[in-house]
MARTORPA-697116 format. One record per residue (C-alpha): residue number from 1; residue in three letters; x negated, y, z negated. Coordinates in steps of 0.05 Angstrom, whole numbers, plus 5000, padded with zeros to 4 digits. Layout:
residues N
<r><pos>NUM</pos><code>Ala</code><east>X</east><north>Y</north><up>Z</up></r>
...
This chain:
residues 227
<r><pos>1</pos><code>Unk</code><east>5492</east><north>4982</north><up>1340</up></r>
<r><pos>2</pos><code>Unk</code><east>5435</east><north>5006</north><up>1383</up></r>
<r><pos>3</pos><code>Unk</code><east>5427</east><north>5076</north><up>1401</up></r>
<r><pos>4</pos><code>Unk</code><east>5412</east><north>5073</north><up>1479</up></r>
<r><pos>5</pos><code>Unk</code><east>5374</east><north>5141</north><up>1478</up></r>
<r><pos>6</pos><code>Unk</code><east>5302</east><north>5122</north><up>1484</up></r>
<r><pos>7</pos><code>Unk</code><east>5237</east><north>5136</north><up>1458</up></r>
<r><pos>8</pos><code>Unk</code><east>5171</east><north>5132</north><up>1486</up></r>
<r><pos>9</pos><code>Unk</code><east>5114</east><north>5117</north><up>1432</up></r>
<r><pos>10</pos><code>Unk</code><east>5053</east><north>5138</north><up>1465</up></r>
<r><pos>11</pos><code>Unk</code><east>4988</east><north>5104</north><up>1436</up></r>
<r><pos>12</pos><code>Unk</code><east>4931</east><north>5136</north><up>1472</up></r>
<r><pos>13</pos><code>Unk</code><east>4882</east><north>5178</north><up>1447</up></r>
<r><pos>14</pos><code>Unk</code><east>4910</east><north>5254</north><up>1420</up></r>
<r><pos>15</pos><code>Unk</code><east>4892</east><north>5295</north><up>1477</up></r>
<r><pos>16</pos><code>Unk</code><east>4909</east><north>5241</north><up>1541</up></r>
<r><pos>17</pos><code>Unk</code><east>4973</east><north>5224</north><up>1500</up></r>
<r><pos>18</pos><code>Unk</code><east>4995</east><north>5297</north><up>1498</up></r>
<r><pos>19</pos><code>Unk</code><east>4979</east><north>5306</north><up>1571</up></r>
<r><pos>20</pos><code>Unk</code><east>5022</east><north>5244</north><up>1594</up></r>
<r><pos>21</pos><code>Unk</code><east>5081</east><north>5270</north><up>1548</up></r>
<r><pos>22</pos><code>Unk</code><east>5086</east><north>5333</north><up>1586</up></r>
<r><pos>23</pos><code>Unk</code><east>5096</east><north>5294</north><up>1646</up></r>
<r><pos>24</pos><code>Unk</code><east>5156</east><north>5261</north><up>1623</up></r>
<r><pos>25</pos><code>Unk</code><east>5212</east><north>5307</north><up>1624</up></r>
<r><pos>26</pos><code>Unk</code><east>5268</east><north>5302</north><up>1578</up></r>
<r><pos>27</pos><code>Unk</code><east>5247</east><north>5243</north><up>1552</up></r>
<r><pos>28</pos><code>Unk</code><east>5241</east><north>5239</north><up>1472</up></r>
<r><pos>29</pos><code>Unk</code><east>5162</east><north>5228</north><up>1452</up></r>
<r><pos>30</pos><code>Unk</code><east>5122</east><north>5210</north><up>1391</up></r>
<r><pos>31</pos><code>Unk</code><east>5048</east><north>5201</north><up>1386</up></r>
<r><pos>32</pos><code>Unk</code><east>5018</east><north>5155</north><up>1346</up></r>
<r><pos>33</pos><code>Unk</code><east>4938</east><north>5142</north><up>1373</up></r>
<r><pos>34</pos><code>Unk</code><east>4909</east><north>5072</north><up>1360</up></r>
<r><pos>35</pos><code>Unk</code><east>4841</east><north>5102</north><up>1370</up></r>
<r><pos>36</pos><code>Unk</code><east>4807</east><north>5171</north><up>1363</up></r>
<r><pos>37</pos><code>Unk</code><east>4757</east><north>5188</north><up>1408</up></r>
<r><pos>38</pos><code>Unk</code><east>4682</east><north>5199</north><up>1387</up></r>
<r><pos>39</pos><code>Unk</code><east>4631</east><north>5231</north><up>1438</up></r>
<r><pos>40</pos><code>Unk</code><east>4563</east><north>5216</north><up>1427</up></r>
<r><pos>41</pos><code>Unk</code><east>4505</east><north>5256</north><up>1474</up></r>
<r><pos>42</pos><code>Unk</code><east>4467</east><north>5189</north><up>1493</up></r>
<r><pos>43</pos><code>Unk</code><east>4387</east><north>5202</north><up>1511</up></r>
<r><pos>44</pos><code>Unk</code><east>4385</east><north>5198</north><up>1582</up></r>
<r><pos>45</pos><code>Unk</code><east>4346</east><north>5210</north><up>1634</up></r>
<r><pos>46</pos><code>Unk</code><east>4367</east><north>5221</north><up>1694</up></r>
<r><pos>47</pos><code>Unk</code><east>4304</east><north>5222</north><up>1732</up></r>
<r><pos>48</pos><code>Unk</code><east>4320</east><north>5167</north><up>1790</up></r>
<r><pos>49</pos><code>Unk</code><east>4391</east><north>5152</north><up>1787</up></r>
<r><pos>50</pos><code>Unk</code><east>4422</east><north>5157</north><up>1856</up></r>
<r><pos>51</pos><code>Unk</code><east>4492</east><north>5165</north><up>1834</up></r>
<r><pos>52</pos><code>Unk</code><east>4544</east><north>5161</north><up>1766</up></r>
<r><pos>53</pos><code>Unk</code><east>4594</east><north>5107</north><up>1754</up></r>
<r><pos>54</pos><code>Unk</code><east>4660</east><north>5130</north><up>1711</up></r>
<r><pos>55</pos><code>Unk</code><east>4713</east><north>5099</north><up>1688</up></r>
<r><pos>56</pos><code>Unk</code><east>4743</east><north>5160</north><up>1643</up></r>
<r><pos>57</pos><code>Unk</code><east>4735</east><north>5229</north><up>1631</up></r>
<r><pos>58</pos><code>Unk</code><east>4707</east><north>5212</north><up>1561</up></r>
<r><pos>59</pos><code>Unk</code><east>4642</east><north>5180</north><up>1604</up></r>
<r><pos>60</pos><code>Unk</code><east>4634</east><north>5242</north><up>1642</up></r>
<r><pos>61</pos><code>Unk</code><east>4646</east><north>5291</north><up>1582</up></r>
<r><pos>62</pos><code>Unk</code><east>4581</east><north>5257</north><up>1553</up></r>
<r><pos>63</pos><code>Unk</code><east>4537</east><north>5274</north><up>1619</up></r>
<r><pos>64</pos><code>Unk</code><east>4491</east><north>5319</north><up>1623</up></r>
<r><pos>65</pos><code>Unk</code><east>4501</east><north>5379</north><up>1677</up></r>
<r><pos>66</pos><code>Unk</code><east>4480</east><north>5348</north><up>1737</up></r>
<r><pos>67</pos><code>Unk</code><east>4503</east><north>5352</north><up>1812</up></r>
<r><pos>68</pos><code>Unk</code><east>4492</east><north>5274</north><up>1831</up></r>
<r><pos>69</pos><code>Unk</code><east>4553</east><north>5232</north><up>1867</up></r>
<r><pos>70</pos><code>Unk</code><east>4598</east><north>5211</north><up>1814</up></r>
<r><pos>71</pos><code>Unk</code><east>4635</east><north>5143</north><up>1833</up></r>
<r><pos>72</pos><code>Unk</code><east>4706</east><north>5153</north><up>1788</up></r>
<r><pos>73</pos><code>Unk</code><east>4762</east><north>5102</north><up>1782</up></r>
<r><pos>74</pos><code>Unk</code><east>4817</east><north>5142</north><up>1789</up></r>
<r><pos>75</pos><code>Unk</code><east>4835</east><north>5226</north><up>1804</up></r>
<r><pos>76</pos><code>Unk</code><east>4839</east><north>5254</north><up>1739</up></r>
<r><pos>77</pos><code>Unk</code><east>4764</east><north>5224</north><up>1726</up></r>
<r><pos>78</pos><code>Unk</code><east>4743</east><north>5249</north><up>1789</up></r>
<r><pos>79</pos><code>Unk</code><east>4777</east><north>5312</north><up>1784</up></r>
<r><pos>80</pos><code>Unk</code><east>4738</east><north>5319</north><up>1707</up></r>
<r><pos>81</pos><code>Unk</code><east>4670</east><north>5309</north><up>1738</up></r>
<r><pos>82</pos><code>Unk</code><east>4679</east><north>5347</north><up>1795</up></r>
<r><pos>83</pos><code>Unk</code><east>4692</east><north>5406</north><up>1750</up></r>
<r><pos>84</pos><code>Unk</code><east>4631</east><north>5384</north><up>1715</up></r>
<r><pos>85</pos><code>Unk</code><east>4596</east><north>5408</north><up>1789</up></r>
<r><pos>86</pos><code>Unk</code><east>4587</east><north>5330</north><up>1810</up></r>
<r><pos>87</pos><code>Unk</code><east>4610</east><north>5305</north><up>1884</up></r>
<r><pos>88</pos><code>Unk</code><east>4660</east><north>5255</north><up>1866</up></r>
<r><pos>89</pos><code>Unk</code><east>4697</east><north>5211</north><up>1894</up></r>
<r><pos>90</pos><code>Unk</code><east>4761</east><north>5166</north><up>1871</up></r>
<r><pos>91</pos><code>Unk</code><east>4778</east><north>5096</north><up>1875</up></r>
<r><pos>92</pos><code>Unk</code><east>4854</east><north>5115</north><up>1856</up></r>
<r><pos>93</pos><code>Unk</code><east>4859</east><north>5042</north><up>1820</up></r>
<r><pos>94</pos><code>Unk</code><east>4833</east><north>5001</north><up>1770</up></r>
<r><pos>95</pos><code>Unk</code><east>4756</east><north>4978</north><up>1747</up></r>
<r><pos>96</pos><code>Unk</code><east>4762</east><north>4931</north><up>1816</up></r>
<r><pos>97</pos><code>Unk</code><east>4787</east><north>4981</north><up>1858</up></r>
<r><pos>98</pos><code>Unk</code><east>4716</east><north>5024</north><up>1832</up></r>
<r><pos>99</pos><code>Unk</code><east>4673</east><north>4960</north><up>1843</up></r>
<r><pos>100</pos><code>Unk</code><east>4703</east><north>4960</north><up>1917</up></r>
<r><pos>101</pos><code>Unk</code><east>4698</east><north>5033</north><up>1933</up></r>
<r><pos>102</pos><code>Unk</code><east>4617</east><north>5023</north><up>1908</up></r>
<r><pos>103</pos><code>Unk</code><east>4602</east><north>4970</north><up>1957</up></r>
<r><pos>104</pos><code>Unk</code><east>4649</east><north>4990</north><up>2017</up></r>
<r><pos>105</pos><code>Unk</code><east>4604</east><north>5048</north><up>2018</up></r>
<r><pos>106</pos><code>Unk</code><east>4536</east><north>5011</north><up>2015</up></r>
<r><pos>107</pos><code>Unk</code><east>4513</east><north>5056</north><up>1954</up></r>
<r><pos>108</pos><code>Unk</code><east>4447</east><north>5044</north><up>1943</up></r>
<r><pos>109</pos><code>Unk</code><east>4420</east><north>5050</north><up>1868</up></r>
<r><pos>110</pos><code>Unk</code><east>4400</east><north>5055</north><up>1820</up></r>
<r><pos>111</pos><code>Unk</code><east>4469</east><north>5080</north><up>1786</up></r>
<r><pos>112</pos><code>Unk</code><east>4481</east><north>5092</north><up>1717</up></r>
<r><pos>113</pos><code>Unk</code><east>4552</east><north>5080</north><up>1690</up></r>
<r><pos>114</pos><code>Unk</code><east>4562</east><north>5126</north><up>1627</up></r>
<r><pos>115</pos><code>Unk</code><east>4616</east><north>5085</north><up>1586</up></r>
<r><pos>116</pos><code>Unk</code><east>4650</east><north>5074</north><up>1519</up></r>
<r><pos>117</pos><code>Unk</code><east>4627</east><north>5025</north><up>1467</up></r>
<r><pos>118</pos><code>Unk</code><east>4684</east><north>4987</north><up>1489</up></r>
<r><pos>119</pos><code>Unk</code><east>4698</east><north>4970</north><up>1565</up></r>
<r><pos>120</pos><code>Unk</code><east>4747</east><north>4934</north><up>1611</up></r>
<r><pos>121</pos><code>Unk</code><east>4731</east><north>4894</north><up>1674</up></r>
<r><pos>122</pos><code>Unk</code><east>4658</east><north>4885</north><up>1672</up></r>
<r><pos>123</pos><code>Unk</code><east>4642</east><north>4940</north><up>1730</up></r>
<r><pos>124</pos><code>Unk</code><east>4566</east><north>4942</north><up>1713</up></r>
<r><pos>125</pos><code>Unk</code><east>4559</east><north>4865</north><up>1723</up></r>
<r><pos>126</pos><code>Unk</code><east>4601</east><north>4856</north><up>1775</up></r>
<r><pos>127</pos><code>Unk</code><east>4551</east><north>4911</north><up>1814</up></r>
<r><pos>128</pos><code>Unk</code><east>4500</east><north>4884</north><up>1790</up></r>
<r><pos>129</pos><code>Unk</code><east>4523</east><north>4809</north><up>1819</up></r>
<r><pos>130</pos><code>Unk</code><east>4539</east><north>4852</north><up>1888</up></r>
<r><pos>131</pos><code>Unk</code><east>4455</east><north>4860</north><up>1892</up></r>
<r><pos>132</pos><code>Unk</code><east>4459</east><north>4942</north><up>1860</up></r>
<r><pos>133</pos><code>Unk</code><east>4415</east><north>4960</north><up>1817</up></r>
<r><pos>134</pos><code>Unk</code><east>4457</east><north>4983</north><up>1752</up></r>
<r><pos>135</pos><code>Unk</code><east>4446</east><north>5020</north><up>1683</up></r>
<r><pos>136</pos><code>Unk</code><east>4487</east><north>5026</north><up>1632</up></r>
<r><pos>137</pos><code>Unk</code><east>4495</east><north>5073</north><up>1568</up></r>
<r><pos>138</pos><code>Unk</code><east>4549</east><north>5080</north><up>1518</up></r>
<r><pos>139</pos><code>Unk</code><east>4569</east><north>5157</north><up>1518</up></r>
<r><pos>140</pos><code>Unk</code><east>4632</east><north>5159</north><up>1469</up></r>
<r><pos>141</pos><code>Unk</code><east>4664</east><north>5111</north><up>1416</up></r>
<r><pos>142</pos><code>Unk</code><east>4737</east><north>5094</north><up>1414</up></r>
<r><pos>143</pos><code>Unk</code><east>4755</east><north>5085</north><up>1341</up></r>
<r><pos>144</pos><code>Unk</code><east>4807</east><north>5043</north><up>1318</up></r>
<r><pos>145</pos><code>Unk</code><east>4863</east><north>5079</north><up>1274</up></r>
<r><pos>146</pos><code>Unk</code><east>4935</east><north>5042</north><up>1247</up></r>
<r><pos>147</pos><code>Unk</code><east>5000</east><north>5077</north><up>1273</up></r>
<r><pos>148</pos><code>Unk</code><east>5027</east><north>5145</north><up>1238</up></r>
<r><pos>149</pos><code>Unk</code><east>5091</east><north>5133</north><up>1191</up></r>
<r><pos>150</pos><code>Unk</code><east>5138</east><north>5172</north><up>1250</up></r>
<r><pos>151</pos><code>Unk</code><east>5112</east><north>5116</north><up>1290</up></r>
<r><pos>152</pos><code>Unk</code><east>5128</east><north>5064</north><up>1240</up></r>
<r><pos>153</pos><code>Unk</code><east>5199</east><north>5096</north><up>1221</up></r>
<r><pos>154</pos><code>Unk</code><east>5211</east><north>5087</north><up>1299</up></r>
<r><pos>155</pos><code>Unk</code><east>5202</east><north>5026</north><up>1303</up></r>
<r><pos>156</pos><code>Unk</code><east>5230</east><north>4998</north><up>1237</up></r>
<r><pos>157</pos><code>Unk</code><east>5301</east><north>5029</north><up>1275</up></r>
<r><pos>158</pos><code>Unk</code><east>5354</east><north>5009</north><up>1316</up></r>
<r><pos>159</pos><code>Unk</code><east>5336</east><north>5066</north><up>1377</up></r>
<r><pos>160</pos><code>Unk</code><east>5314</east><north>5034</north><up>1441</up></r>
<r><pos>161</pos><code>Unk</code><east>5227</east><north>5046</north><up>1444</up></r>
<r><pos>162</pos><code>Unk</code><east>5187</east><north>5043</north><up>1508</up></r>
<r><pos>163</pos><code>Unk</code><east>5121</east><north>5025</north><up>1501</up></r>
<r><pos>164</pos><code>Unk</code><east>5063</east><north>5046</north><up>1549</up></r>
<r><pos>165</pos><code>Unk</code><east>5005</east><north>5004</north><up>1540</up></r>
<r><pos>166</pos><code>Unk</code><east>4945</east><north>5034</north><up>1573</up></r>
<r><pos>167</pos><code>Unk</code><east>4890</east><north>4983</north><up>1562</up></r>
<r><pos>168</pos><code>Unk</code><east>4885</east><north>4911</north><up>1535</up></r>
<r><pos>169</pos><code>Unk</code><east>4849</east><north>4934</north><up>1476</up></r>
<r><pos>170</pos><code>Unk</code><east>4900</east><north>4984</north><up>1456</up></r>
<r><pos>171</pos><code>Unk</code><east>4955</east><north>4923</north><up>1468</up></r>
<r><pos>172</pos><code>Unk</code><east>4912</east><north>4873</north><up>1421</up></r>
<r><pos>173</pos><code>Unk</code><east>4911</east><north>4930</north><up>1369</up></r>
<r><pos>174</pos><code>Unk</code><east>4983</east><north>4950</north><up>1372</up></r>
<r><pos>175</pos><code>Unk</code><east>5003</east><north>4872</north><up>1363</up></r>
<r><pos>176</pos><code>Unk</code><east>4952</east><north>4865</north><up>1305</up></r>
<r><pos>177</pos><code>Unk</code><east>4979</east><north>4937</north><up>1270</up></r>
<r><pos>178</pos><code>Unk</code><east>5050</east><north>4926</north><up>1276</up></r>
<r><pos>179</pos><code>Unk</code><east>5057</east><north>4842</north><up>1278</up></r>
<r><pos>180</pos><code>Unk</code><east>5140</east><north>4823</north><up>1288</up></r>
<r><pos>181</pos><code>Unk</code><east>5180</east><north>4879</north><up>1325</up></r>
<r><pos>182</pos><code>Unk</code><east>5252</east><north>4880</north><up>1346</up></r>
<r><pos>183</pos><code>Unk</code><east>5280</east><north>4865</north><up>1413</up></r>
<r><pos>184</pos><code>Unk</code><east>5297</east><north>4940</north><up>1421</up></r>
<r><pos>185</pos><code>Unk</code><east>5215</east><north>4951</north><up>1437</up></r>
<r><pos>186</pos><code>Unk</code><east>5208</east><north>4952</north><up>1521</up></r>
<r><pos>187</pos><code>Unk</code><east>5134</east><north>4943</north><up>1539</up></r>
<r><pos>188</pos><code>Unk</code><east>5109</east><north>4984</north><up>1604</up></r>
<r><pos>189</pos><code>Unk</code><east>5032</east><north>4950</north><up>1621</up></r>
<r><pos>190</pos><code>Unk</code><east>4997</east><north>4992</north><up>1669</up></r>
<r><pos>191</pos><code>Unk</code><east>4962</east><north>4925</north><up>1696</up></r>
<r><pos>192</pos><code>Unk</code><east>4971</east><north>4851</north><up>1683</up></r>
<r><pos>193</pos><code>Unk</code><east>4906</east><north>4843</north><up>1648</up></r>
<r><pos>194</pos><code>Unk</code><east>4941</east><north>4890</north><up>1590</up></r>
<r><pos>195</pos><code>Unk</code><east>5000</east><north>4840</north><up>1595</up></r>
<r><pos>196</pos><code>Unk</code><east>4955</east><north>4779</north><up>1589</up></r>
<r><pos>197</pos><code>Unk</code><east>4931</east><north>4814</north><up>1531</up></r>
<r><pos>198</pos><code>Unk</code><east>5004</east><north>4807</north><up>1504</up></r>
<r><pos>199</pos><code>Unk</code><east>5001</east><north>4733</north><up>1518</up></r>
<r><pos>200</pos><code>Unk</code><east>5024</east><north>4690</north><up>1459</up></r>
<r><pos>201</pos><code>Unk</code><east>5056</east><north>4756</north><up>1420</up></r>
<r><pos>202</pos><code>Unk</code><east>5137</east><north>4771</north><up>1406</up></r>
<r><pos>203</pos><code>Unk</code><east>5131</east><north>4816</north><up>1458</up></r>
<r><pos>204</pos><code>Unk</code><east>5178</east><north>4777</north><up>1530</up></r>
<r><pos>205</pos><code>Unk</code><east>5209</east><north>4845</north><up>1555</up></r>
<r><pos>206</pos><code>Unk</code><east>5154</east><north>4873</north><up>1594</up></r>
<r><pos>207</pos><code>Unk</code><east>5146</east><north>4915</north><up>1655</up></r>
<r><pos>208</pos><code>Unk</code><east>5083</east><north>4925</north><up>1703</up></r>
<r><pos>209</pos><code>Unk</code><east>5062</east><north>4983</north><up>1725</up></r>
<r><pos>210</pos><code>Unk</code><east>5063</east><north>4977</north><up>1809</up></r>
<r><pos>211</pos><code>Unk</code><east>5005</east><north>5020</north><up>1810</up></r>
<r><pos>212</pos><code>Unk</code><east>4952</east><north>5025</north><up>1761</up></r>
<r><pos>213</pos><code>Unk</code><east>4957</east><north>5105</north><up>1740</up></r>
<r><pos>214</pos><code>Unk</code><east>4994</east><north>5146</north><up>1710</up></r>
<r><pos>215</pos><code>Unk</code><east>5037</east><north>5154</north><up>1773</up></r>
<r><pos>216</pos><code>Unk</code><east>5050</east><north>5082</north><up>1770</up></r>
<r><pos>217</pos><code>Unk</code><east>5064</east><north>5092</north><up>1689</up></r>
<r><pos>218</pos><code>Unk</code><east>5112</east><north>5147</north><up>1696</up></r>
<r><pos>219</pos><code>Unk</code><east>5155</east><north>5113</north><up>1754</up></r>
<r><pos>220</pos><code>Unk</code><east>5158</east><north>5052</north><up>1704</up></r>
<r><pos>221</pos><code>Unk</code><east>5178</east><north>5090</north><up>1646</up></r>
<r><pos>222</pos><code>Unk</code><east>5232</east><north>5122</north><up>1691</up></r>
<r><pos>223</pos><code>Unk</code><east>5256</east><north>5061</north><up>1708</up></r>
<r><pos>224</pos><code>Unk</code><east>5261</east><north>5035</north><up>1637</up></r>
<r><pos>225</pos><code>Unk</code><east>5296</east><north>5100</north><up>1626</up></r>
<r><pos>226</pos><code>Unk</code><east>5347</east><north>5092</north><up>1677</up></r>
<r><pos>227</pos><code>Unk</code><east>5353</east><north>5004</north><up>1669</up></r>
Protein backbone atom coordinates (compact mmCIF):
# COMPACT_ATOMS: atom_id res chain seq x y z
CA UNK A 1 0.00 0.00 0.00
CA UNK A 2 1.26 3.43 -0.90
CA UNK A 3 2.18 5.87 1.64
CA UNK A 4 0.41 9.22 0.32
CA UNK A 5 2.96 11.50 2.20
CA UNK A 6 5.16 12.78 -0.54
CA UNK A 7 8.59 13.46 -1.34
CA UNK A 8 10.19 15.82 -3.50
CA UNK A 9 13.64 14.57 -5.04
CA UNK A 10 15.31 17.58 -6.08
CA UNK A 11 18.03 17.04 -8.88
CA UNK A 12 19.66 20.40 -9.38
CA UNK A 13 22.87 21.39 -8.67
CA UNK A 14 23.84 21.45 -4.52
CA UNK A 15 23.54 24.98 -3.83
CA UNK A 16 20.15 25.93 -6.31
CA UNK A 17 18.67 22.58 -4.94
CA UNK A 18 19.08 23.69 -1.28
CA UNK A 19 17.70 27.13 -2.09
CA UNK A 20 14.44 25.72 -3.77
CA UNK A 21 13.95 23.29 -0.70
CA UNK A 22 13.67 26.09 1.64
CA UNK A 23 10.96 27.39 -0.33
CA UNK A 24 8.84 24.44 0.07
CA UNK A 25 7.50 24.39 3.43
CA UNK A 26 6.62 21.28 5.13
CA UNK A 27 7.20 19.36 2.38
CA UNK A 28 9.68 16.26 2.89
CA UNK A 29 13.06 16.88 0.58
CA UNK A 30 16.04 14.86 -0.57
CA UNK A 31 18.81 16.02 -2.80
CA UNK A 32 20.35 14.01 -5.06
CA UNK A 33 22.35 16.51 -7.95
CA UNK A 34 22.71 14.97 -11.50
CA UNK A 35 25.41 17.46 -12.07
CA UNK A 36 28.02 19.46 -10.00
CA UNK A 37 28.86 22.67 -11.05
CA UNK A 38 32.43 23.65 -12.34
CA UNK A 39 33.38 27.45 -12.83
CA UNK A 40 36.00 28.11 -15.08
CA UNK A 41 37.49 32.06 -15.39
CA UNK A 42 37.26 32.09 -19.35
CA UNK A 43 39.97 34.76 -21.05
CA UNK A 44 37.92 37.52 -21.99
CA UNK A 45 38.03 40.68 -23.03
CA UNK A 46 35.69 42.84 -22.65
CA UNK A 47 36.93 45.64 -24.62
CA UNK A 48 33.79 46.36 -27.08
CA UNK A 49 30.98 44.42 -25.84
CA UNK A 50 27.90 46.63 -25.53
CA UNK A 51 26.03 44.49 -23.18
CA UNK A 52 25.99 40.61 -21.32
CA UNK A 53 23.60 37.86 -22.16
CA UNK A 54 22.75 35.31 -19.03
CA UNK A 55 20.94 32.63 -18.74
CA UNK A 56 22.11 31.60 -14.96
CA UNK A 57 23.87 32.83 -12.21
CA UNK A 58 26.69 30.27 -12.93
CA UNK A 59 27.35 32.60 -16.35
CA UNK A 60 27.53 35.70 -14.37
CA UNK A 61 29.59 34.17 -11.42
CA UNK A 62 32.32 33.61 -14.19
CA UNK A 63 32.34 37.51 -15.30
CA UNK A 64 34.67 39.67 -14.65
CA UNK A 65 33.70 42.92 -12.43
CA UNK A 66 32.24 45.04 -14.87
CA UNK A 67 29.27 47.59 -14.91
CA UNK A 68 27.86 46.82 -18.61
CA UNK A 69 23.85 46.02 -19.16
CA UNK A 70 23.38 42.54 -18.31
CA UNK A 71 20.36 40.93 -20.40
CA UNK A 72 19.19 37.93 -17.70
CA UNK A 73 16.41 35.39 -18.30
CA UNK A 74 14.82 35.43 -15.30
CA UNK A 75 15.04 37.54 -11.47
CA UNK A 76 17.25 35.49 -9.56
CA UNK A 77 19.94 35.90 -12.61
CA UNK A 78 19.31 39.39 -12.77
CA UNK A 79 19.17 39.89 -9.22
CA UNK A 80 22.99 37.80 -9.11
CA UNK A 81 24.46 40.24 -11.61
CA UNK A 82 23.09 43.15 -10.39
CA UNK A 83 24.87 42.42 -7.11
CA UNK A 84 27.81 41.83 -9.27
CA UNK A 85 27.36 46.00 -9.90
CA UNK A 86 25.85 45.29 -13.63
CA UNK A 87 22.42 47.12 -14.81
CA UNK A 88 20.27 44.28 -15.44
CA UNK A 89 17.38 43.62 -16.60
CA UNK A 90 14.88 40.35 -16.60
CA UNK A 91 13.05 38.58 -19.08
CA UNK A 92 11.04 36.67 -16.15
CA UNK A 93 10.73 33.48 -18.69
CA UNK A 94 12.49 31.16 -20.55
CA UNK A 95 15.67 31.33 -23.31
CA UNK A 96 12.72 32.85 -25.77
CA UNK A 97 11.37 35.11 -23.49
CA UNK A 98 15.42 36.54 -23.27
CA UNK A 99 15.71 36.42 -27.16
CA UNK A 100 12.45 38.75 -27.13
CA UNK A 101 13.37 41.09 -24.39
CA UNK A 102 16.95 41.59 -26.61
CA UNK A 103 15.21 42.64 -29.71
CA UNK A 104 12.06 44.49 -28.29
CA UNK A 105 14.64 46.77 -27.04
CA UNK A 106 16.66 47.22 -30.31
CA UNK A 107 20.02 46.29 -28.38
CA UNK A 108 22.60 47.00 -30.50
CA UNK A 109 25.90 44.71 -30.19
CA UNK A 110 28.11 43.34 -30.00
CA UNK A 111 26.92 41.17 -26.82
CA UNK A 112 28.68 38.45 -25.32
CA UNK A 113 26.62 35.61 -23.69
CA UNK A 114 28.80 33.96 -20.91
CA UNK A 115 27.33 30.31 -20.78
CA UNK A 116 27.80 26.73 -19.71
CA UNK A 117 29.38 24.03 -21.77
CA UNK A 118 26.00 22.85 -22.10
CA UNK A 119 22.99 25.17 -23.28
CA UNK A 120 19.25 25.14 -23.93
CA UNK A 121 17.36 27.04 -26.67
CA UNK A 122 20.04 28.30 -28.92
CA UNK A 123 19.81 32.17 -27.62
CA UNK A 124 23.19 33.15 -29.33
CA UNK A 125 21.95 31.93 -32.79
CA UNK A 126 18.72 32.90 -32.61
CA UNK A 127 20.32 36.74 -32.01
CA UNK A 128 22.49 36.23 -34.21
CA UNK A 129 19.57 35.22 -37.03
CA UNK A 130 17.67 38.58 -35.55
CA UNK A 131 20.83 40.64 -37.40
CA UNK A 132 22.94 41.13 -33.58
CA UNK A 133 26.12 40.81 -33.52
CA UNK A 134 26.80 37.87 -30.81
CA UNK A 135 29.79 36.22 -28.86
CA UNK A 136 29.87 33.49 -27.02
CA UNK A 137 32.14 31.84 -24.23
CA UNK A 138 31.71 28.90 -22.05
CA UNK A 139 32.18 30.24 -18.31
CA UNK A 140 31.28 27.03 -16.13
CA UNK A 141 30.85 23.21 -16.73
CA UNK A 142 27.93 21.18 -15.56
CA UNK A 143 29.21 17.77 -14.71
CA UNK A 144 27.25 14.78 -14.88
CA UNK A 145 27.02 12.72 -11.51
CA UNK A 146 24.50 9.29 -10.89
CA UNK A 147 21.88 9.78 -8.04
CA UNK A 148 22.95 9.36 -4.16
CA UNK A 149 21.76 5.90 -2.53
CA UNK A 150 18.90 8.11 -0.30
CA UNK A 151 17.81 8.99 -3.71
CA UNK A 152 17.85 5.49 -4.94
CA UNK A 153 16.25 3.97 -1.61
CA UNK A 154 13.38 6.59 -2.46
CA UNK A 155 12.65 5.56 -5.29
CA UNK A 156 13.03 1.75 -5.04
CA UNK A 157 9.81 2.50 -2.30
CA UNK A 158 6.29 2.55 -2.21
CA UNK A 159 6.08 6.61 -0.90
CA UNK A 160 4.57 8.84 -3.46
CA UNK A 161 7.95 11.06 -5.25
CA UNK A 162 7.51 14.37 -7.06
CA UNK A 163 9.92 15.06 -9.39
CA UNK A 164 11.02 18.66 -10.51
CA UNK A 165 12.79 18.53 -13.65
CA UNK A 166 14.55 21.79 -14.29
CA UNK A 167 16.12 21.34 -17.74
CA UNK A 168 15.92 18.78 -20.59
CA UNK A 169 19.36 17.73 -19.95
CA UNK A 170 18.83 16.96 -16.35
CA UNK A 171 15.42 14.92 -17.59
CA UNK A 172 17.60 12.86 -20.29
CA UNK A 173 20.06 12.08 -17.44
CA UNK A 174 17.61 11.16 -14.77
CA UNK A 175 15.86 8.65 -17.40
CA UNK A 176 19.33 7.24 -18.40
CA UNK A 177 20.51 6.93 -14.39
CA UNK A 178 17.51 5.43 -13.08
CA UNK A 179 15.83 3.45 -16.40
CA UNK A 180 12.13 1.70 -15.14
CA UNK A 181 10.46 3.61 -12.18
CA UNK A 182 7.17 2.91 -10.50
CA UNK A 183 3.94 4.66 -11.04
CA UNK A 184 4.25 6.32 -7.61
CA UNK A 185 7.04 8.91 -9.43
CA UNK A 186 4.91 12.40 -10.41
CA UNK A 187 7.00 14.46 -12.86
CA UNK A 188 6.71 18.42 -12.48
CA UNK A 189 8.53 19.95 -16.05
CA UNK A 190 9.15 23.51 -15.66
CA UNK A 191 8.60 23.81 -19.67
CA UNK A 192 7.45 21.44 -22.36
CA UNK A 193 10.77 21.26 -24.01
CA UNK A 194 11.88 19.26 -20.57
CA UNK A 195 8.74 17.10 -21.18
CA UNK A 196 9.60 16.42 -24.81
CA UNK A 197 12.73 15.46 -23.37
CA UNK A 198 10.69 12.72 -21.55
CA UNK A 199 9.21 11.63 -24.82
CA UNK A 200 9.36 7.84 -25.42
CA UNK A 201 10.33 7.15 -21.46
CA UNK A 202 7.97 5.26 -18.59
CA UNK A 203 7.42 8.43 -17.39
CA UNK A 204 2.95 9.43 -18.57
CA UNK A 205 2.17 11.31 -15.20
CA UNK A 206 3.52 14.60 -15.84
CA UNK A 207 2.76 18.14 -14.92
CA UNK A 208 3.85 21.55 -16.58
CA UNK A 209 4.96 24.19 -14.97
CA UNK A 210 2.40 27.34 -16.04
CA UNK A 211 5.23 29.55 -15.77
CA UNK A 212 8.68 28.85 -16.39
CA UNK A 213 10.37 29.70 -12.75
CA UNK A 214 10.51 28.68 -9.79
CA UNK A 215 7.25 30.48 -8.97
CA UNK A 216 5.68 28.46 -11.61
CA UNK A 217 7.66 25.15 -9.99
CA UNK A 218 6.54 25.72 -6.53
CA UNK A 219 2.71 26.29 -7.45
CA UNK A 220 3.09 22.91 -9.39
CA UNK A 221 4.60 21.07 -6.74
CA UNK A 222 1.79 22.41 -4.45
CA UNK A 223 -0.59 21.22 -6.53
CA UNK A 224 0.87 17.72 -6.77
CA UNK A 225 0.95 18.04 -3.06
CA UNK A 226 -2.58 18.80 -2.56
CA UNK A 227 -4.01 16.39 -6.00
Amino acid sequence: MLDHRPTVLLTRPQAQAERFAQALRDVPVVISPLMRIEQQVPDMDMTGYRGLVFTSENGVRACPVCTLPAYCVGDRTAQAARAAGMRAVSAKGSADDLVRLIADRAVGGPLLHIRGEHTRGDVAGKLRSLGIQMDEVVGYQQIAQPLNQQARELLGGESIVILPLFSPRTARLFVADVGRIGTHVRVVAISDAVKEALSGSVFDDITVSATPDAKGMIAAIQGRIDA
